[in-house]
C-alpha positions in Angstrom: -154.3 -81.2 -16.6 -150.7 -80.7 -15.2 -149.9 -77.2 -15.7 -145.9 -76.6 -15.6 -143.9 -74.3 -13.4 -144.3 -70.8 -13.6 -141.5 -68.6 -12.7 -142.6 -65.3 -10.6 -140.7 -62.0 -9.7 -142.3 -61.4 -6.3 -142.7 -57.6 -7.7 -145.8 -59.7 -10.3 -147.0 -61.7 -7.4 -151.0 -60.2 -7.3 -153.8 -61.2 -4.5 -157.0 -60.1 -6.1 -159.5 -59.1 -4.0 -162.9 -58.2 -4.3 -162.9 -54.4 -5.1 -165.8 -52.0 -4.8 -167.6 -50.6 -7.3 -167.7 -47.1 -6.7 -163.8 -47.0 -6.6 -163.6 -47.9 -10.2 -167.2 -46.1 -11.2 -166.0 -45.0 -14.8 -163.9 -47.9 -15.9 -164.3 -51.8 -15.9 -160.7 -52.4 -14.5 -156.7 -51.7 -14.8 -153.9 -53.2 -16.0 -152.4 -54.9 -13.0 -149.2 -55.9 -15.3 -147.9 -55.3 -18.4 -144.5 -57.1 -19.9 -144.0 -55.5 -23.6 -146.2 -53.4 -25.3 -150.1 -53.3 -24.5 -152.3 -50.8 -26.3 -156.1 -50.4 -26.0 -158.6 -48.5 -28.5 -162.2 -47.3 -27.4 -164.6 -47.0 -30.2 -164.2 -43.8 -32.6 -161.0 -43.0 -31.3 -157.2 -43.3 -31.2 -155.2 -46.2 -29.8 -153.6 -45.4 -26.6 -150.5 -47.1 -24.8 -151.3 -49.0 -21.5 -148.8 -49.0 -18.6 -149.9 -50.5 -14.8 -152.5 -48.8 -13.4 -154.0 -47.3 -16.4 -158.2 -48.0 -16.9 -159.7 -50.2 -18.5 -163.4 -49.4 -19.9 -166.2 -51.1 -22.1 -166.0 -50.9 -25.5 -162.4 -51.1 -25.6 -159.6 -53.2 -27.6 -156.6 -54.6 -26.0 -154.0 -55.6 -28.0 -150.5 -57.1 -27.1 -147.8 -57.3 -29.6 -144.8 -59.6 -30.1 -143.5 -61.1 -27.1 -145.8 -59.0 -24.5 -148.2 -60.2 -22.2 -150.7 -58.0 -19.9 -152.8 -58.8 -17.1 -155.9 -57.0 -16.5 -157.9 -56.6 -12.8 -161.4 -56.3 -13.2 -163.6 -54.3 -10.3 -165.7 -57.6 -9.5 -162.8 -59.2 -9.0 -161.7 -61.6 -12.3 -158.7 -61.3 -14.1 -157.6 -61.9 -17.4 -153.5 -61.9 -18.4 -153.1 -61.3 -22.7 -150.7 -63.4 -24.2 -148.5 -62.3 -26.8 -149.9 -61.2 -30.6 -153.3 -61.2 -28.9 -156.4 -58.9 -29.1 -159.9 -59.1 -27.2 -162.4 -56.3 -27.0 -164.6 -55.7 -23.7 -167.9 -55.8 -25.8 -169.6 -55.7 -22.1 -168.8 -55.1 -18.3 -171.7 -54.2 -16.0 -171.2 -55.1 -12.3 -172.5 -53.7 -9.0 -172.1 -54.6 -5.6 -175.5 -54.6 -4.6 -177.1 -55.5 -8.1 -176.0 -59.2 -8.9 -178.9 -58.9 -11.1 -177.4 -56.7 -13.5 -174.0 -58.3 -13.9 -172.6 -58.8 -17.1 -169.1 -59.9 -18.7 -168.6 -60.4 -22.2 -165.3 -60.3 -24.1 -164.8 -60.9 -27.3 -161.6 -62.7 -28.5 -160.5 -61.1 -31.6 -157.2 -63.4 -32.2 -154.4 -64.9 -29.7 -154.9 -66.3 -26.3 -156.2 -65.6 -22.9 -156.0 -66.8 -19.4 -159.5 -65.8 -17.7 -160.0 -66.2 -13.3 -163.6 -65.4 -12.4 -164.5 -63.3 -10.0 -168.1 -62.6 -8.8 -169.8 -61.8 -12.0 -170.8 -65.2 -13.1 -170.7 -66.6 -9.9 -173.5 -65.0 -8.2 -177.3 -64.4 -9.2 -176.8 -65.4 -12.9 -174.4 -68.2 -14.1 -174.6 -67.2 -17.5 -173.0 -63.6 -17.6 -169.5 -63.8 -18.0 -168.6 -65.6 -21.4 -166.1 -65.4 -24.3 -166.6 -64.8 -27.8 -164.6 -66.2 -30.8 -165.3 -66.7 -34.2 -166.1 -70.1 -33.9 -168.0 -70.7 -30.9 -169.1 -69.0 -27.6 -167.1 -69.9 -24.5 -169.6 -69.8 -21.0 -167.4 -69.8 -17.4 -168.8 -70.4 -14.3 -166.4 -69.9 -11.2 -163.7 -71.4 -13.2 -159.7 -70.5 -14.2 -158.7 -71.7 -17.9 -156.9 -70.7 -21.0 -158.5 -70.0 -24.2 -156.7 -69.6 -27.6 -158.6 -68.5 -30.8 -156.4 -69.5 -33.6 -159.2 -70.1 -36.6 -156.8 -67.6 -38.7 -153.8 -69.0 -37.3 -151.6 -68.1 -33.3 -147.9 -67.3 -34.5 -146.2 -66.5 -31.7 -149.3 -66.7 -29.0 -147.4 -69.8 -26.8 -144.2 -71.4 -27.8 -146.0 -74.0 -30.3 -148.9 -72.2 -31.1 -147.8 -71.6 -34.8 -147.9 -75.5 -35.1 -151.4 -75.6 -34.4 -154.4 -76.5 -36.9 -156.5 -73.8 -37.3 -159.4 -73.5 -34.7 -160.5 -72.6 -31.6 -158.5 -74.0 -28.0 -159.7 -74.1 -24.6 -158.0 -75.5 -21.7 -160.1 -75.6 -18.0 -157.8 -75.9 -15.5 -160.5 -75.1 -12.6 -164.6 -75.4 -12.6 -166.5 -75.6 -15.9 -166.3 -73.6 -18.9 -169.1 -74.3 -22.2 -168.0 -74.3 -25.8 -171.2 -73.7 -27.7 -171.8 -72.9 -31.2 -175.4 -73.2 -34.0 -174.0 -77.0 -34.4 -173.5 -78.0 -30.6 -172.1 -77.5 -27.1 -169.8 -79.1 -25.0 -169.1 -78.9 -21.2 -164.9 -79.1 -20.5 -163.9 -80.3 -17.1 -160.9 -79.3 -15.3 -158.0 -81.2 -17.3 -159.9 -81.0 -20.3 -158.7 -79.3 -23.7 -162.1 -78.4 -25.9 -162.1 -77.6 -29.6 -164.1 -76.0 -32.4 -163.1 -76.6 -36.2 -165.3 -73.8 -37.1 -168.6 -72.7 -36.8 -170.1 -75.7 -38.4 -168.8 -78.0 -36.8 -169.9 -79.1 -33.0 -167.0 -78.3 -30.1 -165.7 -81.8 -28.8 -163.4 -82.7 -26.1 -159.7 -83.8 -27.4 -158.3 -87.4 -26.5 -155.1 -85.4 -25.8 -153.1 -82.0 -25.5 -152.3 -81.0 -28.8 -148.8 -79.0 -28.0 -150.8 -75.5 -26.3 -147.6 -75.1 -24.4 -150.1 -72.6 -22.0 -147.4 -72.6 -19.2 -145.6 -69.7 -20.0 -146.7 -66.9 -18.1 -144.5 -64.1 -16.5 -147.3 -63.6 -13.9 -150.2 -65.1 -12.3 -152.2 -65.6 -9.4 -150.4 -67.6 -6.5 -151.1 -70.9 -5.7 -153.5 -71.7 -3.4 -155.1 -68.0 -4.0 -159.5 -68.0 -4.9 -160.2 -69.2 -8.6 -156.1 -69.1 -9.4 -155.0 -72.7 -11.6 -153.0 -75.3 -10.1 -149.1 -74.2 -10.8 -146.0 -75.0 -8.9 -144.1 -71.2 -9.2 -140.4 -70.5 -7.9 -140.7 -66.6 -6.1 -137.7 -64.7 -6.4 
């Protein structure tokens, strides 16, 4: 899949590395970006603005409101940037560096979109531990870079053309191989791929063609050429 140019302030230009665990032993990450308003709710407890920098923890709610993205640096090493009118809780975040055993990554996509890059969870010891879930479907990565939009109630606002969308759940591989997999079926999508699940009743299948996703727009993103980070042609400034 061609993804379009991206245009980059060099300030948003991030080379993620892979961090070690100790230096981030009570949280699961920190917002490496934010552009509008981002705001994150632990269970029991009061939502709290995000700025850069601020920590990231299990159990917590992002949530980005009109016109704001954020991008999030996990400790293993995987980043996910929020697109606008978006929400995904960190149901679970276990990694260590001297445990691959233990590693774990599940977030759960309330409503909106997200770009996910892997980092080591899921890519060591066991393949299956960093995955996305929607209300449709459950969305397995493995070493890959991709976009995913859950938009069963509807995405106003989430990409330029995301209100135009029927109803369902979006997923775009750009690198490796993610799985959409729900009680009626699974379905593995290739780079340049788009999946899609109707609902929950209906198996995910691969679209003939890109429905109007519009996923380009970002105002950050890994550089090209930099571990796990999509294909896009970006103007620095």
């Amino acid at each position: 899949m061609a993804v379009g140019k991206c245009l980059l302030n060099r300030a948003a230009i991030v080379v993620l590395g892979v961090v070690s665990s100790a230096a981030f032993a009570a949280g699961a990450g920190t917002v490496a970006h934010v552009s509008g308003s981002l705001s994150a709710q632990a269970p029991d407890a009061s939502p709290r603005i995000m700025s850069q920098r601020s920590e990231v923890n299990p159990g917590d709610v992002l949530t980005t409101e009109r016109d704001s993205y954020a991008q999030i640096n996990f400790t293993d090493g995987s980043t996910i940037t929020l697109r606008p009118n978006s929400s995904v809780k960190v149901d679970a975040y276990s990694y260590a560096k001297d445990k691959p055993q233990e590693d774990n990554m599940f977030l759960r996509l309330v409503k909106g979109g997200l770009r996910t890059v892997t980092g080591l969870v899921g890519r060591r010891g066991n393949a299956d531990a960093y995955k996305i879930g929607t209300q449709t479907a459950t969305v397995g990565i493995r070493g890959s870079s991709g976009d995913t939009l859950e938009c069963s109630q509807g995405c106003p606002g989430v990409t330029p053309t995301s209100d135009t969308l029927p109803p369902g759940l979006y997923h775009a591989t750009h690198t490796g191989i993610y799985i959409a997999q729900n009680a009626a079926g699974s379905v593995l999508i290739s780079p340049g791929q788009i999946g899609f699940v109707k609902d929950g009743n209906t198996p995910p299948t691969i679209l003939p063609k890109d429905p109007g996703l519009s996923l380009s727009q970002l105002p950050f993103s890994l550089p090209p050429g930099a571990p796990g980070s999509p294909s896009l042609e970006c103007i620095v400034r």
